[in-house]
C-alpha positions as CSV (number, residue, x, y, z in Angstrom):
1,X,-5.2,-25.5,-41.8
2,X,-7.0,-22.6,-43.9
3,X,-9.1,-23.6,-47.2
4,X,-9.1,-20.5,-49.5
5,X,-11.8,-20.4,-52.3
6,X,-9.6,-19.1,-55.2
7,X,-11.1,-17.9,-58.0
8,X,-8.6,-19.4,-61.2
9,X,-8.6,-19.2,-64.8
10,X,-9.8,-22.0,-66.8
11,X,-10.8,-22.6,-70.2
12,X,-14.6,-21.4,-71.2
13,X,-15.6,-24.5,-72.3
14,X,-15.6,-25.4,-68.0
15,X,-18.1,-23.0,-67.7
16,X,-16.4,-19.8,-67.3
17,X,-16.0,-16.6,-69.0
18,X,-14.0,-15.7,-71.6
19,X,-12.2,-12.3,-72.9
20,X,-9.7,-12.7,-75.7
21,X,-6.7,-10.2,-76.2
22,X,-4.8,-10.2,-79.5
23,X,-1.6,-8.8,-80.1
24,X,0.0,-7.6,-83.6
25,X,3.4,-6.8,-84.6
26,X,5.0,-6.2,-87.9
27,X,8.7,-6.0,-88.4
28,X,9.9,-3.4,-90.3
29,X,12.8,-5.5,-91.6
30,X,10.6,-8.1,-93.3
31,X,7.5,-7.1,-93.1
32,X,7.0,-10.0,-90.9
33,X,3.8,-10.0,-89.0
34,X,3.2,-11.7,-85.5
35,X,0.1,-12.6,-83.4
36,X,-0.3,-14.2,-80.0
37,X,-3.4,-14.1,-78.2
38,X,-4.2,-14.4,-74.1
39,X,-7.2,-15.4,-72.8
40,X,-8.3,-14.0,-69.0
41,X,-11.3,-16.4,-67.6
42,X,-12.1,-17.3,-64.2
43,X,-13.1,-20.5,-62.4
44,X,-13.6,-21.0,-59.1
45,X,-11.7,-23.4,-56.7
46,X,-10.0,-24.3,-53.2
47,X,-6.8,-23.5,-52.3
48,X,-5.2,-24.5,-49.1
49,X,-3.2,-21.9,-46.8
50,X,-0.4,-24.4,-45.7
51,X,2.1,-21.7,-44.3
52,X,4.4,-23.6,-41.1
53,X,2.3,-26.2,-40.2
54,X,4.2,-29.2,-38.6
55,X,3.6,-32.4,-40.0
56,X,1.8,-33.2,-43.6
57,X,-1.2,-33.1,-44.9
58,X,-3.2,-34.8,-48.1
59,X,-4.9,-33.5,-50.9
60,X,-6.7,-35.0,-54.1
61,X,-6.6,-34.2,-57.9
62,X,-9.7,-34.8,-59.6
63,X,-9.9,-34.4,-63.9
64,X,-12.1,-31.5,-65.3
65,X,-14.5,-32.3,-68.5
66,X,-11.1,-32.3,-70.7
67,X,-9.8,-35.3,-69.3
68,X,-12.8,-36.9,-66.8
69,X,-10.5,-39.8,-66.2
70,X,-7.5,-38.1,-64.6
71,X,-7.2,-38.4,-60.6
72,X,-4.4,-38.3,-58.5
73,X,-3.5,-37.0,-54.9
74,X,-0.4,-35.4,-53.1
75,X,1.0,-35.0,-50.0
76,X,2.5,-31.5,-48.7
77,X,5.0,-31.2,-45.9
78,X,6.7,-27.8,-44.8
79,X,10.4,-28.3,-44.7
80,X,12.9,-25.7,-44.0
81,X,10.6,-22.9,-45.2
82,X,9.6,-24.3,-48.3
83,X,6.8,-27.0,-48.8
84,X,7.7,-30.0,-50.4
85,X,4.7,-31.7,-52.9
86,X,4.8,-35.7,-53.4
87,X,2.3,-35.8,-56.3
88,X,1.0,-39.2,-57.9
89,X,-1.4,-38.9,-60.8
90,X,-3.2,-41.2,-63.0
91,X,-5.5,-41.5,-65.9
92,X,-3.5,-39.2,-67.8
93,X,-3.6,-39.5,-71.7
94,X,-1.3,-38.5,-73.9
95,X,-0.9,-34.7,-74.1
96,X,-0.8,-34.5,-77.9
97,X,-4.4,-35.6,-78.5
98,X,-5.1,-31.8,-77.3
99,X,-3.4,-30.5,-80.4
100,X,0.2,-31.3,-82.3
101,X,1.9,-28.4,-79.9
102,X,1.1,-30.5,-76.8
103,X,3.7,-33.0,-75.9
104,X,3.3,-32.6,-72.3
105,X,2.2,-32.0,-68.9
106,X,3.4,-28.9,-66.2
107,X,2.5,-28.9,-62.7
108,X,1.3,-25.2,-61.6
109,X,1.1,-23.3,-58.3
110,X,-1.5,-21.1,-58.2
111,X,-1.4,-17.7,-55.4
112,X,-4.2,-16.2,-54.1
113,X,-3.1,-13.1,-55.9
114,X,-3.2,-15.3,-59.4
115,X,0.2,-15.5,-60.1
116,X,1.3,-18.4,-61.4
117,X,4.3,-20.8,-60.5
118,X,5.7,-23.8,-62.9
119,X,6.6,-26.0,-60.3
120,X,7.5,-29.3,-62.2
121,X,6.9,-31.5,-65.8
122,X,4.5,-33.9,-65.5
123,X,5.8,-36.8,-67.2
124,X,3.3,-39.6,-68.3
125,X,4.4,-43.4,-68.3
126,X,3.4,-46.4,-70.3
127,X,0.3,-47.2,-67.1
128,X,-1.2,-43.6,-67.3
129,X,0.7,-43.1,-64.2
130,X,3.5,-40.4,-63.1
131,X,5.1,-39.5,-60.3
132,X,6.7,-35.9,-59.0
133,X,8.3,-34.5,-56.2
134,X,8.8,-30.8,-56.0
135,X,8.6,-27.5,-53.7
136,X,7.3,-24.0,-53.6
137,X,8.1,-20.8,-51.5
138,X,4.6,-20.5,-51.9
139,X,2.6,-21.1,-48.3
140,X,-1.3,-20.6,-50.1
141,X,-1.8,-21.7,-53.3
142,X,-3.9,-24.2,-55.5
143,X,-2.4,-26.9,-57.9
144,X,-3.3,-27.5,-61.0
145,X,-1.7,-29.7,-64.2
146,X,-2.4,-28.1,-68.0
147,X,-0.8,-29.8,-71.1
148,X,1.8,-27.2,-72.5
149,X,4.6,-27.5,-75.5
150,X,7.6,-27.8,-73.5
151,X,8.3,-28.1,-69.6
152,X,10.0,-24.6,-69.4
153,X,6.4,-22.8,-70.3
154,X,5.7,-19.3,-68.0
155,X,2.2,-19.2,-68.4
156,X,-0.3,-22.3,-68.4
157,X,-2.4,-22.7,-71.0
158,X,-6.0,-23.4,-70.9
159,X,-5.5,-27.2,-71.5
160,X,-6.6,-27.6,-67.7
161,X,-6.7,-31.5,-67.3
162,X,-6.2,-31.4,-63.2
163,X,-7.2,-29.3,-60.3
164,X,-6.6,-29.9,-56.5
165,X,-10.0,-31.0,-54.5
166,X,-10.2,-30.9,-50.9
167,X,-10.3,-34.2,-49.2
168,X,-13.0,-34.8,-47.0
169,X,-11.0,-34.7,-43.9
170,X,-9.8,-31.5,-45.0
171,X,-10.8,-29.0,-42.1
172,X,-10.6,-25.3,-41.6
173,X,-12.6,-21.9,-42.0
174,X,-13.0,-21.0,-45.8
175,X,-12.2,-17.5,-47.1
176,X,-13.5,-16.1,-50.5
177,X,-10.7,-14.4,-52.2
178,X,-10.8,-12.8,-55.9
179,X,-7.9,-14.0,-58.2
180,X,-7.5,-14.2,-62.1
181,X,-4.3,-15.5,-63.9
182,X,-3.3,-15.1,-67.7
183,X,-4.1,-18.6,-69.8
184,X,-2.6,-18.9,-73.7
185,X,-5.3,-19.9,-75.3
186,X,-5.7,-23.2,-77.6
187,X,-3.9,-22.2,-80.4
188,X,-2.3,-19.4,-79.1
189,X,1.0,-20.6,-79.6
190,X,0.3,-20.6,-83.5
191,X,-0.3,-17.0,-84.6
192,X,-2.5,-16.8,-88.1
193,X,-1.0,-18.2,-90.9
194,X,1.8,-20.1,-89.7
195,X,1.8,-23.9,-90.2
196,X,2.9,-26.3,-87.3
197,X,3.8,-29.4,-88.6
198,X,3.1,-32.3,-86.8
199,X,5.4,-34.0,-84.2
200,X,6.1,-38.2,-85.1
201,X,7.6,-39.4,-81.6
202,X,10.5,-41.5,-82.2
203,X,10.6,-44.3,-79.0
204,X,14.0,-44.2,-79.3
205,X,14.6,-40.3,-78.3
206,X,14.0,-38.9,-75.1
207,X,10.7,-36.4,-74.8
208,X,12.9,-33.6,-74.1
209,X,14.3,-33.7,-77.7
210,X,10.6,-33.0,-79.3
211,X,10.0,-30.7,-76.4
212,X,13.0,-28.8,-78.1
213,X,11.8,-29.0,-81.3
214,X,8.6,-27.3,-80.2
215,X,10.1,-24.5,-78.3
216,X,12.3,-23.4,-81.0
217,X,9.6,-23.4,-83.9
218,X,6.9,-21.3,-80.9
219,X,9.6,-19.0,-80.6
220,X,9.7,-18.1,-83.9
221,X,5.9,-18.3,-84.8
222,X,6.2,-15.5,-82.3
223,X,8.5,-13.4,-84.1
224,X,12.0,-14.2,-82.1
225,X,13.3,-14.2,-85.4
226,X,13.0,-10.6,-86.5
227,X,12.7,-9.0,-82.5
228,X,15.0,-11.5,-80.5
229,X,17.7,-12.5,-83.2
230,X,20.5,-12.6,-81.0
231,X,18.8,-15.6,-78.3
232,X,16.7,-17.2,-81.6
233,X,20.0,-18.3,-83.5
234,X,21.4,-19.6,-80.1
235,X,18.8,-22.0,-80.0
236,X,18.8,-22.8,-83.3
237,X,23.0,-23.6,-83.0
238,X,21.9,-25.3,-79.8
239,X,18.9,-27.3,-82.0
240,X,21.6,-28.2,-84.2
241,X,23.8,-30.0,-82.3
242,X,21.0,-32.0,-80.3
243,X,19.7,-33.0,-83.8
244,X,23.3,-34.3,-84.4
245,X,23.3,-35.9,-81.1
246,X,20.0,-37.3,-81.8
247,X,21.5,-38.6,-85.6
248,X,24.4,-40.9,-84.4
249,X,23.8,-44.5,-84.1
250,X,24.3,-45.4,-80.7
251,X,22.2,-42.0,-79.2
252,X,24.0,-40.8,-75.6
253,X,20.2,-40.4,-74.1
254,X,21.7,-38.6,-70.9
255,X,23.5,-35.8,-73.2
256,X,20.5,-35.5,-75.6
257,X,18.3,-34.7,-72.5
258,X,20.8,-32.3,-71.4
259,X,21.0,-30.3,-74.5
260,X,17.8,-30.5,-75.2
261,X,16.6,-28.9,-71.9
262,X,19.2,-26.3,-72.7
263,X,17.5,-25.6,-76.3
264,X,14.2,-25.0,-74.8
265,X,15.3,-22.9,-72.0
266,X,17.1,-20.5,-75.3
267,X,13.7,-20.6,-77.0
268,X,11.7,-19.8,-74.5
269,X,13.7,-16.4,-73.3
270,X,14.1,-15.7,-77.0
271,X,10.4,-16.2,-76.9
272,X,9.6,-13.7,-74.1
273,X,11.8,-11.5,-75.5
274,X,9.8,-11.4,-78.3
275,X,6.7,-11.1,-77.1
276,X,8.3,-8.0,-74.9
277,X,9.6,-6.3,-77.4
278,X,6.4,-6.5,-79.9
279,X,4.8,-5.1,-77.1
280,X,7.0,-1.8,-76.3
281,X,7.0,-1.5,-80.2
282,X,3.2,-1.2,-80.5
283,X,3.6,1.3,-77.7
284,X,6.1,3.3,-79.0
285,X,4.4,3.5,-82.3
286,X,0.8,4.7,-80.7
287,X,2.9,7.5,-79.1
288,X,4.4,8.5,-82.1
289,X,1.2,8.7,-84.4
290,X,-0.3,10.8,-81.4
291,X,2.6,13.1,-81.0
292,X,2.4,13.3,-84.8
293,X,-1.3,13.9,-84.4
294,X,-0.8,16.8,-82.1
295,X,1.5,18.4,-83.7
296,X,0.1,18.8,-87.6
297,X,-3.2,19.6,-85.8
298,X,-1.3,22.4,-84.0
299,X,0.7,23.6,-87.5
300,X,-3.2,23.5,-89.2
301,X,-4.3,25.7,-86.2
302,X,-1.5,28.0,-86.3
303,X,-2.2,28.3,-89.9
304,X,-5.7,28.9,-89.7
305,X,-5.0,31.9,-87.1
306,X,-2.9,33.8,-89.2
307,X,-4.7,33.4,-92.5
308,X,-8.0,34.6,-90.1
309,X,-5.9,37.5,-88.6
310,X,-4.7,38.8,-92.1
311,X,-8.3,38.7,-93.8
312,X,-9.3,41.1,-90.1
313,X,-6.2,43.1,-90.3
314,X,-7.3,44.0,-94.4
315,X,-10.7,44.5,-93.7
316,X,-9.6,46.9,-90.6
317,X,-7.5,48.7,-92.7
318,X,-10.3,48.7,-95.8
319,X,-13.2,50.2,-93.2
320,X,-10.4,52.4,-91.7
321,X,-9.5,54.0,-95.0
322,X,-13.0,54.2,-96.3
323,X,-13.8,56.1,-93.1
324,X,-11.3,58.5,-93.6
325,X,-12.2,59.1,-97.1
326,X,-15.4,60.0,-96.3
327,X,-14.6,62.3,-93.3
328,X,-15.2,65.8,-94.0
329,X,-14.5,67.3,-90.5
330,X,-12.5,67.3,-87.6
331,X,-15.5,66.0,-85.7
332,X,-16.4,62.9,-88.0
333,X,-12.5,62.6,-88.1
334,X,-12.1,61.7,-84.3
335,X,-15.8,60.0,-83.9
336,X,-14.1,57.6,-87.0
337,X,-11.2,57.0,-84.9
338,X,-13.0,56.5,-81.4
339,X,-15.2,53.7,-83.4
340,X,-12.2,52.4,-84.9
341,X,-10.5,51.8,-81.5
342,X,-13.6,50.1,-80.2
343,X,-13.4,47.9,-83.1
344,X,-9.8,46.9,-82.6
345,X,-10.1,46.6,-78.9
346,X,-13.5,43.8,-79.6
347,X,-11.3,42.2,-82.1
348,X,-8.1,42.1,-80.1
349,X,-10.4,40.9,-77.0
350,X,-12.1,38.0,-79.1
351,X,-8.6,36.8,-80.5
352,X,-7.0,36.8,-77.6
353,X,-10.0,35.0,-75.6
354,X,-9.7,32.5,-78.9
355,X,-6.1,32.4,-78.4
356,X,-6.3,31.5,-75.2
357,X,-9.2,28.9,-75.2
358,X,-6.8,27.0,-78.2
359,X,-3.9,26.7,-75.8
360,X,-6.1,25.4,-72.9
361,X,-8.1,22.8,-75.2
362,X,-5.0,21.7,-77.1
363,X,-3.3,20.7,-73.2
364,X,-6.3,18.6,-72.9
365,X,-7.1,17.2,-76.8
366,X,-6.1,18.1,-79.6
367,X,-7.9,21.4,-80.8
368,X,-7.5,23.3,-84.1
369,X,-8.7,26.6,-85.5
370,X,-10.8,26.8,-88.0
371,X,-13.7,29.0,-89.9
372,X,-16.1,27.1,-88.1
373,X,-14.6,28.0,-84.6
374,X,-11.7,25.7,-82.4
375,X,-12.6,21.9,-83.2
376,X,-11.7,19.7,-80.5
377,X,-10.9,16.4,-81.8
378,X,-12.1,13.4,-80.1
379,X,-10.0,10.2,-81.3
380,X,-11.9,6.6,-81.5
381,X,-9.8,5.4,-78.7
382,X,-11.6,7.1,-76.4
383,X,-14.2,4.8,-76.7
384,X,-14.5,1.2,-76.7
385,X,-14.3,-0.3,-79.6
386,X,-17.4,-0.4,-81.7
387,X,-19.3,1.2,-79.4
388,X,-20.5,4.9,-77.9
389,X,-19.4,4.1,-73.7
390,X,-16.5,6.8,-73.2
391,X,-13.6,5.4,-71.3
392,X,-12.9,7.0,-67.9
393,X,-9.9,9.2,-69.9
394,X,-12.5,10.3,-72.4
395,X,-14.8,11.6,-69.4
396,X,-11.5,13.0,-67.6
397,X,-10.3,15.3,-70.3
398,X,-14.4,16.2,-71.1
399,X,-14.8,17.1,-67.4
400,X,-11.4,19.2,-68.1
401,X,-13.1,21.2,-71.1
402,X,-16.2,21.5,-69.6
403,X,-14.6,23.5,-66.8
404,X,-12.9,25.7,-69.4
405,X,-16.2,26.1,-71.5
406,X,-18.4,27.1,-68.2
407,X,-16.5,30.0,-67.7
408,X,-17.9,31.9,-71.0
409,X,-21.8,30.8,-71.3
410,X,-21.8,32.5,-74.5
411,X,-19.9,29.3,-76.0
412,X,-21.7,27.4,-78.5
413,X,-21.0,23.9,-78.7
414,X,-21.6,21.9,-81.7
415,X,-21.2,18.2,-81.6
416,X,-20.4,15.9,-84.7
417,X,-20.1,11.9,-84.9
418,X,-17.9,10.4,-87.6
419,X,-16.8,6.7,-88.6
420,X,-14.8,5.1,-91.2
421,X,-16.2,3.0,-93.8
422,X,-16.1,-0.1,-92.3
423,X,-19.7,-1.9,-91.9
424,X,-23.0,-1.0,-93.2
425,X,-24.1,2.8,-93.3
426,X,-26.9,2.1,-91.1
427,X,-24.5,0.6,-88.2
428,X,-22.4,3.5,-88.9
429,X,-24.8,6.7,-88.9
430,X,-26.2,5.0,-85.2
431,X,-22.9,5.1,-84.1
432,X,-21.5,8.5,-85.3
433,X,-25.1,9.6,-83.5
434,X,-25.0,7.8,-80.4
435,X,-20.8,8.2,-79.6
436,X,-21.9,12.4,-80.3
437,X,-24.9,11.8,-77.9
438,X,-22.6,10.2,-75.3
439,X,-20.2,13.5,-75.6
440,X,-23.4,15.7,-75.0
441,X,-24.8,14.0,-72.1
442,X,-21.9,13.7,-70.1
443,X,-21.2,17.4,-71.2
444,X,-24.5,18.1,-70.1
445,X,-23.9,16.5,-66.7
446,X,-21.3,19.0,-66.2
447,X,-23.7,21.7,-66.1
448,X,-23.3,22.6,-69.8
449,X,-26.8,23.8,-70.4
450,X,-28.2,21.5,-73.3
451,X,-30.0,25.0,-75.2
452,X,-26.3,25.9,-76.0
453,X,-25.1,22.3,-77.4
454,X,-26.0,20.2,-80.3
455,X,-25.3,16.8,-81.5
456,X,-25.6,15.1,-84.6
457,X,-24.3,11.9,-86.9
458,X,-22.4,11.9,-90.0
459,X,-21.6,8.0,-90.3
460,X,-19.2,7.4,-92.8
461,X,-19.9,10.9,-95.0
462,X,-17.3,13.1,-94.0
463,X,-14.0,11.6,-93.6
464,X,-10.9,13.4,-93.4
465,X,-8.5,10.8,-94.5
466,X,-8.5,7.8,-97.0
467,X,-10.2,4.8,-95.7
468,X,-8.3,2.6,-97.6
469,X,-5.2,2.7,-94.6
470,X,-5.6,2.0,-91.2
471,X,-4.0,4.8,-90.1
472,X,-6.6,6.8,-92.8
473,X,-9.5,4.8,-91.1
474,X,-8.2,5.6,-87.6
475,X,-8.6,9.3,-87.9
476,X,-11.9,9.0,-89.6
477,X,-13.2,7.5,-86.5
478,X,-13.8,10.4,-84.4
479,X,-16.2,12.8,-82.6
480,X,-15.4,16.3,-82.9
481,X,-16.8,19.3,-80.9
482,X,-16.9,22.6,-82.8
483,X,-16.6,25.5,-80.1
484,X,-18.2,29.0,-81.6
485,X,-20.0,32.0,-80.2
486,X,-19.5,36.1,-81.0
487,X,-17.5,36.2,-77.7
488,X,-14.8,34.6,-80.1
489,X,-15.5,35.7,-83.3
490,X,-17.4,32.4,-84.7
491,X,-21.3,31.3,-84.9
492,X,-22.1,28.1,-85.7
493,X,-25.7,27.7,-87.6
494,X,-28.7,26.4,-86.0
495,X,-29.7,22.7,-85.8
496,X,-31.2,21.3,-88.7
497,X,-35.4,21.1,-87.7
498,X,-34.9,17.4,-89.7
499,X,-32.3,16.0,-87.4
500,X,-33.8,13.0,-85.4
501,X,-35.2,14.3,-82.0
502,X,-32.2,12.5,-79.9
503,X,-29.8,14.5,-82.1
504,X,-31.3,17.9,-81.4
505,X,-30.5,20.0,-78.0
């Protein structure tokens, strides 16, 4: 037999580290919004590598700190190439003092990879004690028992109240492997907002018929209502006719059960559907505001260009005819022309190099043209969130541009740190500085020479939007790079001698 140590997510409050990831949809039909939140922590324990061993072998459940009490033990035989589990637990209280949602117990199979299996409903009877036999395809995994809404659950939550523990006759060489599964959080079934009333249990009514009851009202906390309508009034026609089963005097309990396993079976798929669909929907809108993005940024550029070319073209023409006016000989004539060839031929070199540089920037970011010179925009999601690390895509598309910019060591680069109005203006102006110092540095460790870049923090002063939307406060966080030089027809100033000394070059 081989003992695995498998490293399995459990709640923080075991120890272990915690990261939280929300979620938010809102419906366009009723503005309804959504919110379910995951929780990725890590715990270590055994697992046991069972595979085709003949025979079977023991194992132990001890409880964790949520439920001390709660022991049990399991035997595990392979049979026709799957491994059957006799489990026996005790000590187990009832699952609702974890929380109204609770009304029960799931057995889970845990891989070495972190995936994990429901294998069976842990039901609890009148001694504390229950009973379950089951089987897996799985041939390495750990067990585990969490107290979840409903038996048909496809994540555990981080109601952990059992974990396997190798019996002392338990031999075999142990391997370390690295695995982390998905919990739902405490609460996580109950996005902001929404009230779950609590659950009376009726003796007379089989668990399976609250277990129902719960699965329809998760699924539509989570928004199966507006983004899985179709499956969501399924369930509730199928919720329907168990509570009419459930109303009648003398109660069938083997048809309630029946329908009632069918109800949360509905919910649940109406539930995933849900979630799936909030998800592609958040997606889909990010890349549409980027598209949209790039493309006004590129209308603004091509805008700029033009109005730049006709203010050159006048002034061309205005030097042109005042040099003409003035010559008085054949001589000062064609020395006039010769200069005024030169000139076009600089200008038509610059714009085209300018040209040019705004195609290859705008591949990488989005880049407009401006009096100033091309601004490349750097969104806040190249960053991590309230803070100044760049994300490797951020340090991909810089390493892109610095390749571009090396080319032409006459480039100027100016570098410029903005935020919304969220927060304090202190908190802000450091970050503006630092997130601009960040683009320099790693700039700088592309061999951009730090004499021909500067960096410096605006904080909350210049925004470009109204911070009074998100979407206005989304493009006011940014870090733009101003690219100039007489090679392209633009000079930015010199750095301010009162800038703070990390800010200068």
């Amino acid at each position: 037999m081989k003992v695995s140590a498998v490293f399995l997510a459990v709640l923080a409050g075991l120890g272990a580290s915690t990261l939280v990831q929300a979620q938010t949809a809102v419906s366009s039909e009723n503005n309804q919004t959504s919110t379910y939140r995951v929780n990725v922590v890590s715990r270590t324990t055994r697992a046991v590598s069972y595979k085709h061993r003949s025979g079977a072998t023991m194992i132990n459940f001890q409880g964790t700190n949520l439920m001390p009490a709660a022991a049990g033990e399991a035997k595990v035989e392979s049979k026709r190439g799957a491994l059957e589990i006799e489990a026996v637990f005790t000590g187990l209280d009832k699952p609702t003092s974890f929380g109204n949602e609770y009304l029960t117990y799931v057995l889970w199979a845990i891989s070495p990879e972190g995936r994990p299996v429901n294998i069976g409903e842990v039901l609890v009877g009148d001694n504390h004690r229950s009973k379950l036999d089951v089987t897996t395809d799985l041939q390495a995994f750990a067990l585990i028992v969490t107290a979840e809404p409903y038996y048909a659950v496809r994540l555990p939550s981080n109601i952990v109240v059992l974990e396997n523990a190798i019996r002392s006759d338990t031999v075999g060489a142990t391997e370390a492997v690295d695995a982390k599964y998905e919990l739902i959080d405490r609460g996580g079934y109950i996005p902001t907002g929404y009230h779950f009333d609590p659950v009376v249990l009726n003796a007379k009514l089989p668990l399976e018929f609250f277990e129902a009851r719960n699965a329809v009202r998760i699924a539509k906390s989570a928004g199966a209502e507006s983004f899985a309508s179709a499956s969501y009034e399924n369930a509730v026609s199928q919720m329907k006719r168990a509570d009419d089963l459930a109303t009648v005097r003398h109660v069938d309990r083997k048809s309630l059960i029946a329908q009632s396993r069918e109800v949360v079976q509905t919910a649940d798929d109406a539930r995933e559907i849900a979630v799936k669909r909030i998800d592609a929907d958040s997606v889909d809108a990010d890349r549409d505001a980027a598209a949209a993005q790039v493309a006004e940024a590129t209308a603004k550029s091509n805008e700029d260009m033009q109005g730049r070319r006709n203010a050159e073209a006048a002034s061309i023409d205005a030097q042109q005819g005042q040099r003409d006016a003035e010559a008085e000989s054949d001589r000062n004539r064609a020395a006039a022309a010769t200069s005024d060839q030169q000139l076009q031929r600089a200008v038509q070199e610059r714009e085209e190099l300018r040209a040019r540089l705004l195609q290859q920037f705008n591949a990488i970011l989005a880049t407009r043209d401006t009096a100033r010179g091309l601004v490349v925009n750097l969104s806040d999601v190249l960053f991590d969130t309230g803070k100044y690390t760049l994300r490797p895509t951020a340090r991909e598309k810089l390493a892109k541009i610095s390749g571009i910019i090396l080319v032409y060591p006459d480039l100027r680069l100016a570098i410029e740190g903005n935020t919304d109005s969220v927060g304090g203006d202190a908190m802000n102006q450091e970050l503006s500085e630092q997130r601009a110092g960040a683009v320099r540095d790693y700039l700088a460790m592309q061999n951009i020479p730090l004499t021909s870049m500067t960096s410096r923090g605006f904080g909350r002063t210049q925004p470009v939007a109204s911070n009074d939307t998100k979407e206005g406060r989304q493009q006011n966080r940014r870090v733009e790079m101003i690219v100039s030089g007489d090679v392209i027809g633009t000079t930015v100033g010199a750095v301010s001698q009162n800038l703070p000394l990390s800010n200068r070059p």
